[in-house]
N, CA, C and O of each residue as an XYZ file, in Angstrom:
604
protein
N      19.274    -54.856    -47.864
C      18.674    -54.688    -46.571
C      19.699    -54.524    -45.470
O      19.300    -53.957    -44.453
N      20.841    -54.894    -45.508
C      21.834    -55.322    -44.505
C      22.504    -53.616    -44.197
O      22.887    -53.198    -43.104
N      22.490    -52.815    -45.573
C      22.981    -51.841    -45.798
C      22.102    -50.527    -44.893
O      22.599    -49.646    -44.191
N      20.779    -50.758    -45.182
C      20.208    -50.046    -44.687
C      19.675    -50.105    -43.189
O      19.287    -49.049    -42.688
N      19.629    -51.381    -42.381
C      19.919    -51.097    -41.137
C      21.308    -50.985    -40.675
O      21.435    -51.470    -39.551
N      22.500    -50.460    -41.219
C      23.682    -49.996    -41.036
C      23.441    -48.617    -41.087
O      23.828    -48.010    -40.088
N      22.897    -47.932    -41.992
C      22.547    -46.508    -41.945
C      21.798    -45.799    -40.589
O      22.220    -44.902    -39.859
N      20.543    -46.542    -40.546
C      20.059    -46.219    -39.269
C      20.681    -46.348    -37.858
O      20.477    -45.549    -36.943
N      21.530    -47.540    -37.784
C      22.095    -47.891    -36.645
C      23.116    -46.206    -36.216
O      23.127    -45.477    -35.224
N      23.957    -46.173    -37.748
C      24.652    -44.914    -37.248
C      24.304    -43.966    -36.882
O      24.939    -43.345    -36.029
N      22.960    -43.445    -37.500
C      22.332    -42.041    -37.106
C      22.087    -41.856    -35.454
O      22.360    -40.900    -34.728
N      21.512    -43.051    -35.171
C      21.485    -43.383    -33.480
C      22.315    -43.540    -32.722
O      22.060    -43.718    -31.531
N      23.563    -43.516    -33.211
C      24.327    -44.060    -32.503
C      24.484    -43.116    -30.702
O      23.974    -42.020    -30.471
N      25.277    -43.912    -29.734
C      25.385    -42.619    -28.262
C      26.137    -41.217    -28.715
O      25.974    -40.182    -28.069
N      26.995    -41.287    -29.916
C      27.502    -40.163    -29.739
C      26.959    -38.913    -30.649
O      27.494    -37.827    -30.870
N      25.905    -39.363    -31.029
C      25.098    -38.181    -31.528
C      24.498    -37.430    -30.278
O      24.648    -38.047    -29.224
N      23.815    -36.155    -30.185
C      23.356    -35.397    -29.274
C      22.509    -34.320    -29.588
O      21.753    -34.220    -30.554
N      22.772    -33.296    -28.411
C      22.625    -32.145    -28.689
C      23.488    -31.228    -28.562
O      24.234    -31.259    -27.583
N      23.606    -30.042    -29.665
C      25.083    -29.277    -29.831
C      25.342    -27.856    -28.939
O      24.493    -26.989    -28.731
N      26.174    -27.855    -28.661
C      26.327    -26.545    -27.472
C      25.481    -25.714    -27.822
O      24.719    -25.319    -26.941
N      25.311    -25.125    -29.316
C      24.727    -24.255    -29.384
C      22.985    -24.138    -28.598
O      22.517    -23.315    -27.811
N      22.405    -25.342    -29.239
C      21.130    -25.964    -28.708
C      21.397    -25.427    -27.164
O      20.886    -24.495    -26.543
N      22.384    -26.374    -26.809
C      22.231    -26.290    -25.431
C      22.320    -24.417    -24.808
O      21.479    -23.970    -24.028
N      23.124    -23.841    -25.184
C      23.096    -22.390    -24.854
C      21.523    -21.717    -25.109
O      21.161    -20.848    -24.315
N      20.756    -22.057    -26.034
C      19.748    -21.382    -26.228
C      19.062    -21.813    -25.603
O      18.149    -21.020    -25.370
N      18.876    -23.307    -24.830
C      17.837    -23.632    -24.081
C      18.266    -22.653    -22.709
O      17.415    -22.201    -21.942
N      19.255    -22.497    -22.608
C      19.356    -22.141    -21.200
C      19.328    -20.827    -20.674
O      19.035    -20.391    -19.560
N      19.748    -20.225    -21.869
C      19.265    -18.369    -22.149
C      17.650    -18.476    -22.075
O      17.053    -17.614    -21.430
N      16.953    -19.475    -22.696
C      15.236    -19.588    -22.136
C      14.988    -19.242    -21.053
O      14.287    -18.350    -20.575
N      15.863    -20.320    -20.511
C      15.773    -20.574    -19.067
C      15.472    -19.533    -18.342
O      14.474    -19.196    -17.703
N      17.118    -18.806    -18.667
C      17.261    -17.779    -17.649
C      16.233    -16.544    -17.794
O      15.848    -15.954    -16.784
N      15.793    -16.166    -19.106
C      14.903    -15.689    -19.759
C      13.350    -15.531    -18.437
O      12.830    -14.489    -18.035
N      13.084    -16.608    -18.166
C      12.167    -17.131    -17.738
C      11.761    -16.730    -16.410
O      10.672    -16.441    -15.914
N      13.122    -16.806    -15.910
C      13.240    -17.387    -14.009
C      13.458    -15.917    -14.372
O      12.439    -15.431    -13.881
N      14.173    -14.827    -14.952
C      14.240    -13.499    -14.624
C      12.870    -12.290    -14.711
O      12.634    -11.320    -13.990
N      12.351    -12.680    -15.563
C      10.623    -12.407    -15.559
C       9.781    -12.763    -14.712
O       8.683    -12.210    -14.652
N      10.238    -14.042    -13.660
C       9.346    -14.434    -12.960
C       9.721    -13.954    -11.616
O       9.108    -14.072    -10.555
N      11.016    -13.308    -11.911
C      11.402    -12.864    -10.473
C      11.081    -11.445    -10.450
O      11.338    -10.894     -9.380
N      10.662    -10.831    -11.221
C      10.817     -9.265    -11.372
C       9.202     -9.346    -11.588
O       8.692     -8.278    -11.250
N       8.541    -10.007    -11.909
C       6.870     -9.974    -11.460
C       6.864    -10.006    -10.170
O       6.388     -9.066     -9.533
N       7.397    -11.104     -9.562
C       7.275    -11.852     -8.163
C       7.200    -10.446     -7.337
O       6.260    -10.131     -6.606
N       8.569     -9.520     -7.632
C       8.910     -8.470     -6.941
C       8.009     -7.327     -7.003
O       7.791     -6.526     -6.094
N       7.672     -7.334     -7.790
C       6.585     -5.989     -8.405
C       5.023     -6.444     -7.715
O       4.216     -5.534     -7.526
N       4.765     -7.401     -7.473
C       3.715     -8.231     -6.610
C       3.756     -8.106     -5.113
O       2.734     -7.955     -4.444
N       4.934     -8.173     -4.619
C       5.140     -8.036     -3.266
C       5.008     -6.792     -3.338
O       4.051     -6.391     -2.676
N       5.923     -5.528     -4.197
C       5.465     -3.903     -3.733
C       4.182     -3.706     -3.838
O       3.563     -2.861     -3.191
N       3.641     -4.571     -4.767
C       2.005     -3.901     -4.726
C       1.207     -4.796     -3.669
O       0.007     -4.524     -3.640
N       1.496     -5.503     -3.056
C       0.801     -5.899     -1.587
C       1.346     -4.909     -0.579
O       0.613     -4.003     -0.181
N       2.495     -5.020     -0.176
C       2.835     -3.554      0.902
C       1.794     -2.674      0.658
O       0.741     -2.588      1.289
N       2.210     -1.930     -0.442
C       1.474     -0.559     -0.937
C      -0.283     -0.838     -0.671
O      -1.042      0.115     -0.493
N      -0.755     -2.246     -0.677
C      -2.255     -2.068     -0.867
C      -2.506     -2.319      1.173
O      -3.378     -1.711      1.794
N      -1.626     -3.211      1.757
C      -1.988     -3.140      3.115
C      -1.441     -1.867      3.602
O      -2.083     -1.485      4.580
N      -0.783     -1.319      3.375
C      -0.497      0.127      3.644
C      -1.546      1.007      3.399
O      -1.559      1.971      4.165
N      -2.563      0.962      2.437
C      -3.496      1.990      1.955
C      -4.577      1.378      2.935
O      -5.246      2.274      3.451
N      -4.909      0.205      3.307
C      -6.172     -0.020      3.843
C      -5.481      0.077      5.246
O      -6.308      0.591      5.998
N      -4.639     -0.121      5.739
C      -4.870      0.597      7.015
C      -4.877      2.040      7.173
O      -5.687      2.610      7.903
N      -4.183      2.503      6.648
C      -3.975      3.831      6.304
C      -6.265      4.568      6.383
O      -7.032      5.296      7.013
N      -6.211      3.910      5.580
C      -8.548      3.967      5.592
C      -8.765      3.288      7.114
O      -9.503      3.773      7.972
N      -8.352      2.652      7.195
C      -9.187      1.736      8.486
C      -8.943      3.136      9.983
O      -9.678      3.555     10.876
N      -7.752      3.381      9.612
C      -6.879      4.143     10.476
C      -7.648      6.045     10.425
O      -7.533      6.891     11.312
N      -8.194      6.150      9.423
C      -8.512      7.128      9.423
C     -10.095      7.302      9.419
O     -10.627      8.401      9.578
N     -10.868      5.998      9.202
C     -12.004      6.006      9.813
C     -12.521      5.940     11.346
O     -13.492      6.307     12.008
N     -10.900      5.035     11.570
C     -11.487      5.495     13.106
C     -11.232      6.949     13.879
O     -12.017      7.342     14.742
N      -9.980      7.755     13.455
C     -10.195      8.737     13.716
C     -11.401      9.389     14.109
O     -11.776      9.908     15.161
N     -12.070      9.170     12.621
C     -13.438     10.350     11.953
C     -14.413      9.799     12.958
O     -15.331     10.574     13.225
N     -14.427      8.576     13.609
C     -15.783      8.024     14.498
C     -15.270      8.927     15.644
O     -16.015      9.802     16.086
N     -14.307      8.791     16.030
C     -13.489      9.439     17.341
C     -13.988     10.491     17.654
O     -14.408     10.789     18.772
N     -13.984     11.366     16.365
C     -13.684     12.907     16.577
C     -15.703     12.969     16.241
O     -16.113     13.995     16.782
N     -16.530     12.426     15.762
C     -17.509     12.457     15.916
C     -18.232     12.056     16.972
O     -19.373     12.426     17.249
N     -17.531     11.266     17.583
C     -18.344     10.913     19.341
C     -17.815     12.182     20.302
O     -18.649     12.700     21.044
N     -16.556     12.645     20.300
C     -15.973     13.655     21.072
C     -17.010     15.064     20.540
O     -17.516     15.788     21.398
N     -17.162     15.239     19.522
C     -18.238     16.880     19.252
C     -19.212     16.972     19.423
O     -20.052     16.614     18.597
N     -19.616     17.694     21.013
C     -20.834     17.689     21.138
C     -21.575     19.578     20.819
O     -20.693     20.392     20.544
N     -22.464     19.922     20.848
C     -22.794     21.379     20.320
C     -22.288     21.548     18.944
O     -22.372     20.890     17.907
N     -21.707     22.712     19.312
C     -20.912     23.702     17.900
C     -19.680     23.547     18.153
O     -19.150     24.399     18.866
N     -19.028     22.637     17.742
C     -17.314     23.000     18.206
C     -16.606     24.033     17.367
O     -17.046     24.548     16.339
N     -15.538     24.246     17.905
C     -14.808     25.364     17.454
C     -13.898     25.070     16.108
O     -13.037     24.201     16.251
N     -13.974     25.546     15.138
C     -13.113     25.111     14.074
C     -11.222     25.171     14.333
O     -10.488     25.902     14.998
N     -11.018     24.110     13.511
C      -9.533     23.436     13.653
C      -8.355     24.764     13.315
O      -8.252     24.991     12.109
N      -7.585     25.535     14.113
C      -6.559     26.174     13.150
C      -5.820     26.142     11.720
O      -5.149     25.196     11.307
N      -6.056     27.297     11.068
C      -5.027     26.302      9.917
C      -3.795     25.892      9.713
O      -2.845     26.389     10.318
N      -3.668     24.898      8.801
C      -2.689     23.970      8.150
C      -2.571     23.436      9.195
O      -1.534     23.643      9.825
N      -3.658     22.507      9.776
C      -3.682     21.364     10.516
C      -3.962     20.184      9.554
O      -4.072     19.103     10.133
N      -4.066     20.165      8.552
C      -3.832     19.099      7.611
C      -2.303     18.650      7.296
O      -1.758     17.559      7.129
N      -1.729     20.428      7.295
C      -0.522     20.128      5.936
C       0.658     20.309      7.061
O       1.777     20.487      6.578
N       0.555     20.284      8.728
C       1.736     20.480      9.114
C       1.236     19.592     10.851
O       0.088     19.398     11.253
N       2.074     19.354     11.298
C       1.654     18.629     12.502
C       1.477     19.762     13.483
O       2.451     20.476     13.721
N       0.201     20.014     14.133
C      -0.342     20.651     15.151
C      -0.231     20.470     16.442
O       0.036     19.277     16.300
N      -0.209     20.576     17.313
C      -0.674     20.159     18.828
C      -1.945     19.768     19.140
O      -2.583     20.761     19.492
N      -2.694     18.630     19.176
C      -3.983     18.702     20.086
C      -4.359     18.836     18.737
O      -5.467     19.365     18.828
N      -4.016     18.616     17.034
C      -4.491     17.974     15.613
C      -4.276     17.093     15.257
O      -5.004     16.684     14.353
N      -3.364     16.390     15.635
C      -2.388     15.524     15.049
C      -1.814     14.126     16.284
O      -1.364     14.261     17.422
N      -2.014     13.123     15.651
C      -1.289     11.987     16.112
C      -0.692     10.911     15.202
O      -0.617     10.834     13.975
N      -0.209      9.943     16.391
C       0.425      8.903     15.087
C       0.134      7.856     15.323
O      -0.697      8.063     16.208
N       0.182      6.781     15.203
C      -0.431      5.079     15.223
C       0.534      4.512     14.557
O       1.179      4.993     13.625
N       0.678      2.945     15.296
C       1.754      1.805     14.676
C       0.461      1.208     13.578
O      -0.687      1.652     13.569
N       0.893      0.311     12.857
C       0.420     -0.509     12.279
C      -1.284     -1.458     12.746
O      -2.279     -1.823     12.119
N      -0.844     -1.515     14.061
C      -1.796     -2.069     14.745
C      -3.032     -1.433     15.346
O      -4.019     -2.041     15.761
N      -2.782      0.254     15.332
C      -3.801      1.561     15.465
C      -3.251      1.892     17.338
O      -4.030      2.380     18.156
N      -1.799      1.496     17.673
C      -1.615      2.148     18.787
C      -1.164      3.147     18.841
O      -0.643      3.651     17.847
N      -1.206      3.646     19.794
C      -0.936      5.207     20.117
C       0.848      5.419     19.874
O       1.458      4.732     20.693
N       1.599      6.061     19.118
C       2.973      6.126     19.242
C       3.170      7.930     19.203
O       2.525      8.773     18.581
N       4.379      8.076     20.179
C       4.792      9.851     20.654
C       4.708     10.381     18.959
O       5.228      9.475     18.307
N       4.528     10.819     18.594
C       4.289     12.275     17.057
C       5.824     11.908     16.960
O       6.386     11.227     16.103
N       6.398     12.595     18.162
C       7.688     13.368     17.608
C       8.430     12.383     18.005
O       9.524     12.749     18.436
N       8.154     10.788     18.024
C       9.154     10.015     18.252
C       8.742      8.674     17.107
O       9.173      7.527     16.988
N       7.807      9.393     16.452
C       6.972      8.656     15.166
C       8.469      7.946     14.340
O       9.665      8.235     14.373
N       7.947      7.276     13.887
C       9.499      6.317     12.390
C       8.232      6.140     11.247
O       7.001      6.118     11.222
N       9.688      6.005     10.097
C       8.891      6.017      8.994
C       8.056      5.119      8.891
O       7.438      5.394      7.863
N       7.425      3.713      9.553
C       7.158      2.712      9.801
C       5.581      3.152     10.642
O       4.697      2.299     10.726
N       5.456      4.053     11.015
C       4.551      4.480     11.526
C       3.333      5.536     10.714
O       3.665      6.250      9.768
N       1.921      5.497     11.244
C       1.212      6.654     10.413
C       1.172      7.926     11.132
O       1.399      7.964     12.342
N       0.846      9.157     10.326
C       1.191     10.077     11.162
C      -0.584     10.348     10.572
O      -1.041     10.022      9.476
N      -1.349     11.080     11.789
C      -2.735     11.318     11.295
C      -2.763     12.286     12.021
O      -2.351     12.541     13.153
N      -3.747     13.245     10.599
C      -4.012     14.847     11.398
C      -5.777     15.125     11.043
O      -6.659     14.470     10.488
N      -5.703     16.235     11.590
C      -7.311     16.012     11.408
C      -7.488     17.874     11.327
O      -6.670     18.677     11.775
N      -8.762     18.193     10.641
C      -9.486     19.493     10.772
C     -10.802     19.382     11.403
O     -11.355     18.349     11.779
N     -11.224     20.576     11.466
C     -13.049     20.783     12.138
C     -13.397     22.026     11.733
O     -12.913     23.060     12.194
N     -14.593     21.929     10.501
C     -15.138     23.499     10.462
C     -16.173     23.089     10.236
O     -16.676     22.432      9.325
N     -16.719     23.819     11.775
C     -18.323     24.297     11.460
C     -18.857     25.006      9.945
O     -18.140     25.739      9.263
N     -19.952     24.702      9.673
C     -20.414     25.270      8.397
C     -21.421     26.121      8.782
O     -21.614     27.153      8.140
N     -21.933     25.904      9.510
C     -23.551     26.891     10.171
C     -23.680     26.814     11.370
O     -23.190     25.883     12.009
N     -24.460     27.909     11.987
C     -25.368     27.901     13.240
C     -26.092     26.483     12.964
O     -25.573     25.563     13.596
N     -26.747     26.265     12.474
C     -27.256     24.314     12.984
C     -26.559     23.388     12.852
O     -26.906     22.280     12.443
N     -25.339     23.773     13.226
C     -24.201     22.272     13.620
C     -23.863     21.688     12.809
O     -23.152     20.706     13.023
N     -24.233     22.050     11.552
C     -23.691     21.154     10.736
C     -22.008     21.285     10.924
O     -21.501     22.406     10.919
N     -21.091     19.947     11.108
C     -19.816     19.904     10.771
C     -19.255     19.447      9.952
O     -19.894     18.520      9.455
N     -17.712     19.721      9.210
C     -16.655     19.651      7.863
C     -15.709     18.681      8.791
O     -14.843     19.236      9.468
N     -15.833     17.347      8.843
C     -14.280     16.872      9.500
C     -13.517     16.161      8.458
O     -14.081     15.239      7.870
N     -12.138     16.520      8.115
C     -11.509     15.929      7.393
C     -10.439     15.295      8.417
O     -10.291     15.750      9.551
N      -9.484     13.867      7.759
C      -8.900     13.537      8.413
C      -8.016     12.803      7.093
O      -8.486     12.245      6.101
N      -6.493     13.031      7.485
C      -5.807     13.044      6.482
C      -4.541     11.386      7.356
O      -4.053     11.357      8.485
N      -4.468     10.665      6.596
C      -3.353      9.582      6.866
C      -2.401      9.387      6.352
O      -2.554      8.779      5.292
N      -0.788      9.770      6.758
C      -0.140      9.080      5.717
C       1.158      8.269      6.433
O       1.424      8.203      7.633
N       1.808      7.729      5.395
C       2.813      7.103      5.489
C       3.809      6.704      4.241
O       3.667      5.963      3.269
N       4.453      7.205      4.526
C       5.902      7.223      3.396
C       5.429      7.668      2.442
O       5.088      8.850      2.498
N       5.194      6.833      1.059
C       4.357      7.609      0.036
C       2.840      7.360     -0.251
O       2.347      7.726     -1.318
N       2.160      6.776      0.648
C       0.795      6.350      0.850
C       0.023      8.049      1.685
O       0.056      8.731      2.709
N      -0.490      7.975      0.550
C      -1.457      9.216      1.835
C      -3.180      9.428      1.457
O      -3.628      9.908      0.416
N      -3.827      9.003      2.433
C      -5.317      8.938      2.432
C      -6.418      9.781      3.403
O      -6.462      9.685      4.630
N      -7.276     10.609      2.587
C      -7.909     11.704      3.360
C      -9.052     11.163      3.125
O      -9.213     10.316      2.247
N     -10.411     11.805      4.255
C     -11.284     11.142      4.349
C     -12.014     12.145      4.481
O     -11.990     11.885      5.683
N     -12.852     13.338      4.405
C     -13.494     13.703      4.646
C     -15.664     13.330      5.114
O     -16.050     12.344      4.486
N     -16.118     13.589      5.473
C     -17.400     13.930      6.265
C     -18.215     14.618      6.824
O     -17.804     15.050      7.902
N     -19.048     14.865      6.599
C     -20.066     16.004      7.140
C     -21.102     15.367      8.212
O     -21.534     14.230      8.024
N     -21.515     16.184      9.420
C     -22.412     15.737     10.383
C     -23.467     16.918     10.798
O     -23.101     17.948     11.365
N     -25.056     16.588     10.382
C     -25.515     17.670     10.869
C     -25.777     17.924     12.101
O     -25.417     16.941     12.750
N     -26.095     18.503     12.594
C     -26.778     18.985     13.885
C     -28.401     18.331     14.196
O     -28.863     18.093     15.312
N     -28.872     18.191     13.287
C     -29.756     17.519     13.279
C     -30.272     15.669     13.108
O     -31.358     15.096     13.199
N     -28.582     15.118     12.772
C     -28.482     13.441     12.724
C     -27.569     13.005     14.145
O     -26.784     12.057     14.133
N     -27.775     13.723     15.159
C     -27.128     13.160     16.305
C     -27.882     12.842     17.441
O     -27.333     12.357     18.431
């Protein structure tokens, strides 16, 4: 008996442990871990930008479309083209974040740039308004129709 709590005593003893190796693999876990959680983390934040960017970008271009539907009264005159695809005079504006008014041509990438069309479709008023939003690589069009007869 004397023998065999001598055996156990040694196995326990303080200078048993854990061996570098152990220890290296726990810590490659580690790092394993915290580097996945940082490169989600990051990929989470671009996809919040990108999603408050898209809904103002909509919010921003619905109000346009109310705008330009309270301003048309009769038959208005249809929009020149490539007032979508190029900035116009008297088509086109820009808005901060907050939907204020900022100069076109003094716009930053930080800003939306919004353009708009108008084509009549018929003698009874019916109107085509599209309205296009973008910003950096976010870009959101909205189109709508209004007859002559729902005003």
């Amino acid at each position: 008996m004397a023998m065999c709590s001598r055996e156990r005593h040694r196995r326990s003893s303080p200078t048993s442990g854990f061996s570098l190796v152990e220890v290296l693999i726990a810590l490659a876990i580690i790092v394993g871990v915290i580097t996945g959680t940082a490169q989600l983390s990051a990929m989470a934040i671009r996809t919040n930008l990108r999603a408050g960017t898209m809904t103002t970008s909509v919010i921003l271009a619905q109000d346009k479309l109310e705008e330009i539907f309270a301003d048309i009264a009769g038959n208005p005159a249809a929009s020149p083209p490539g007032t979508l695809d190029s900035t116009v005079s008297g088509w086109s504006d820009a808005a901060d974040a907050s939907g204020r008014a900022v100069d076109p041509s003094a716009a930053s990438d930080r800003d939306y740039v919004r353009r708009w069309a108008i084509e009549p479709l018929s003698s009874s008023g019916t109107v085509v308004v599209q309205v296009v939003v973008f910003r950096r690589d976010v870009r959101v069009a909205i189109v709508a129709a209004r007859s002559g007869q729902g005003r």
